[in-house]
SEFINU-444622 format. One line per 10 residues: number of its first residue (from 1); for each residue z, x, y of C-alpha. Coordinates in Angstrom, 3 decimals. Each point is the difference from the previous one (the first is absolute). Example, Ala and Ser with C-alpha at 12.3 -4.5 7.8 and 13.67 -1.06 7.14 Angstrom:
1) 7.800,12.300,-4.500 ~ -0.660,1.370,3.440
***
This chain:
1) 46.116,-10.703,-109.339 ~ 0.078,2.418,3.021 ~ 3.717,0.344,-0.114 ~ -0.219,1.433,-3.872 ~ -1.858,2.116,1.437 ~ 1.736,1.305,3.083 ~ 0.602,3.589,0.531 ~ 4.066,-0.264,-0.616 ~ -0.774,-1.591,-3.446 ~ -2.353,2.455,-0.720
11) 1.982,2.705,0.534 ~ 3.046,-1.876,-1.836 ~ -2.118,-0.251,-2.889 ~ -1.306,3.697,-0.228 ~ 3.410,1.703,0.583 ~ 1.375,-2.815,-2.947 ~ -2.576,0.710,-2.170 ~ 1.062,3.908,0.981 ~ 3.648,-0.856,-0.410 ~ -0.414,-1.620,-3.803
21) -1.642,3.134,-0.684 ~ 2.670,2.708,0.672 ~ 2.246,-2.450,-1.144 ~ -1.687,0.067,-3.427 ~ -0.651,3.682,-0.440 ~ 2.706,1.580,1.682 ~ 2.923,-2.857,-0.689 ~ 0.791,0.326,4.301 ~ -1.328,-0.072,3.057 ~ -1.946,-3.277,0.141
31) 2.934,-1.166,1.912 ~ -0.289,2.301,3.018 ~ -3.680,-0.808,0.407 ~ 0.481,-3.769,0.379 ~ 3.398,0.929,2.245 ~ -2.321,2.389,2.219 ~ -3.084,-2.315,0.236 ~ 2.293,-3.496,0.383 ~ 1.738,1.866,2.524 ~ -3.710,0.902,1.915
41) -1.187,-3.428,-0.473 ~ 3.108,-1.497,1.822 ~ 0.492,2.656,2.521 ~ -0.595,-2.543,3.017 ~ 1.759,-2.885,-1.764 ~ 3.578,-0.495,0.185 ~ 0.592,0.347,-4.152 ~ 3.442,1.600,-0.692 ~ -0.572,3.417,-1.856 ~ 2.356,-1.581,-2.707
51) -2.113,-2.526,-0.675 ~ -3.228,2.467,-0.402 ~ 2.416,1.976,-2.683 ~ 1.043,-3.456,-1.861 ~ -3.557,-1.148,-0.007 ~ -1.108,3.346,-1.265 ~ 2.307,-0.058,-2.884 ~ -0.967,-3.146,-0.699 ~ -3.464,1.600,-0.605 ~ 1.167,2.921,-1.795
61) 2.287,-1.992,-2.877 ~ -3.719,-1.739,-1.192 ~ -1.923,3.059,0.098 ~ 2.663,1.829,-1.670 ~ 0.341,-2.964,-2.847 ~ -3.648,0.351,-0.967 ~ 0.265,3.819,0.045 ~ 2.612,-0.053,-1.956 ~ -1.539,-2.267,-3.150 ~ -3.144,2.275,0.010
71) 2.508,2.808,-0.605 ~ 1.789,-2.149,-2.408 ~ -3.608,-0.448,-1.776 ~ -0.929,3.160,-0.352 ~ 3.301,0.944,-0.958 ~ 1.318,2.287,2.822 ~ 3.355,-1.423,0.116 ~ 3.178,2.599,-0.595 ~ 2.291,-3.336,-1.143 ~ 2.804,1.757,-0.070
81) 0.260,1.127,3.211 ~ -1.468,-2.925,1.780 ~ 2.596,-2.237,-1.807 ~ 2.773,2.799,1.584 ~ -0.746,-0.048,3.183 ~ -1.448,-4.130,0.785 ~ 3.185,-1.580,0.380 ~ 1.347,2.346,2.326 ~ -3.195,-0.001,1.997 ~ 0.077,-3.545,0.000
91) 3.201,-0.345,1.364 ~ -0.779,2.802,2.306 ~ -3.411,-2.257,0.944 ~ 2.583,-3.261,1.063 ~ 2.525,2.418,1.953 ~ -3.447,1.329,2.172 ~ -0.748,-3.081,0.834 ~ 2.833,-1.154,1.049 ~ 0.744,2.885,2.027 ~ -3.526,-0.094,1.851
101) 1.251,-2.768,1.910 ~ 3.510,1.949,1.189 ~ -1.358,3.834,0.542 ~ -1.576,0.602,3.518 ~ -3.746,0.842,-0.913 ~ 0.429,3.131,1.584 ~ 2.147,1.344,-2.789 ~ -1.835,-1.600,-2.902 ~ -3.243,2.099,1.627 ~ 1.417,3.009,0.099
111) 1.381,-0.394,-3.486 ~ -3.207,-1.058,-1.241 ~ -1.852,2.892,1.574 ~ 2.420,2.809,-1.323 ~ -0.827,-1.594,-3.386 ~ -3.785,-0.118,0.205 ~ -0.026,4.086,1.375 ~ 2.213,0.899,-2.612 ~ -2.160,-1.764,-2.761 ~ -2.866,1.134,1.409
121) 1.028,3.839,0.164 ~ 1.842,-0.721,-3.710 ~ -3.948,-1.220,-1.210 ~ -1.605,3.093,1.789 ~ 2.175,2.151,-2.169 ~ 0.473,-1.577,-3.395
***
């Protein structure tokens, strides 16, 4: 019983709770939650940052699946576009992974955090 309720777990829990959330209602960002808090949590352990990023989109594809049939529910779906646009992120999702394993992390971080600014500073605007 104590170790459900250890202070990692606890703070696992929150920020996933957290993470489902903006995942929800803003359709991103769950994912870099989990990837900064998994990261924290294992900072004196020797886990491989590419295994943080697997797990975390691990987490994300769930979270995203549920999500997605509330939206389907309540009819917020644009069909057309989605059914445009899947395959080719699909395939795009299978060439990522693959390539996680071959691109020095440093590269993949910087990548990922020209990304997230320009997002962000494309949101701030929009």
């Amino acid at each position: 019983m104590k170790k459900i309720f250890s202070k990692n777990n606890i703070i696992l829990s929150v920020s996933s709770a957290v993470s489902g959330m903006m995942n929800g209602f803003a359709g991103t960002g769950g994912g870099i939650i989990l990837y900064f808090v998994l990261k924290f949590l294992n900072k004196n352990k020797n886990v491989n940052i590419k295994d943080i990023m697997a797990t975390t989109i691990s987490a994300v594809i769930p979270m995203s699946i549920i999500s997605s049939i509330i939206y389907m529910i309540k009819g917020k779906m644009i069909y057309k576009e989605l059914l445009t646009y899947l395959p080719a992120a699909l395939i795009g999702g299978i060439i990522g992974a693959f390539l996680l394993e071959k691109l020095k992390f440093k590269f993949v971080k910087k990548l990922f955090s020209v990304m997230i600014i320009y997002a962000g500073i494309r949101m701030m605007f929009k």
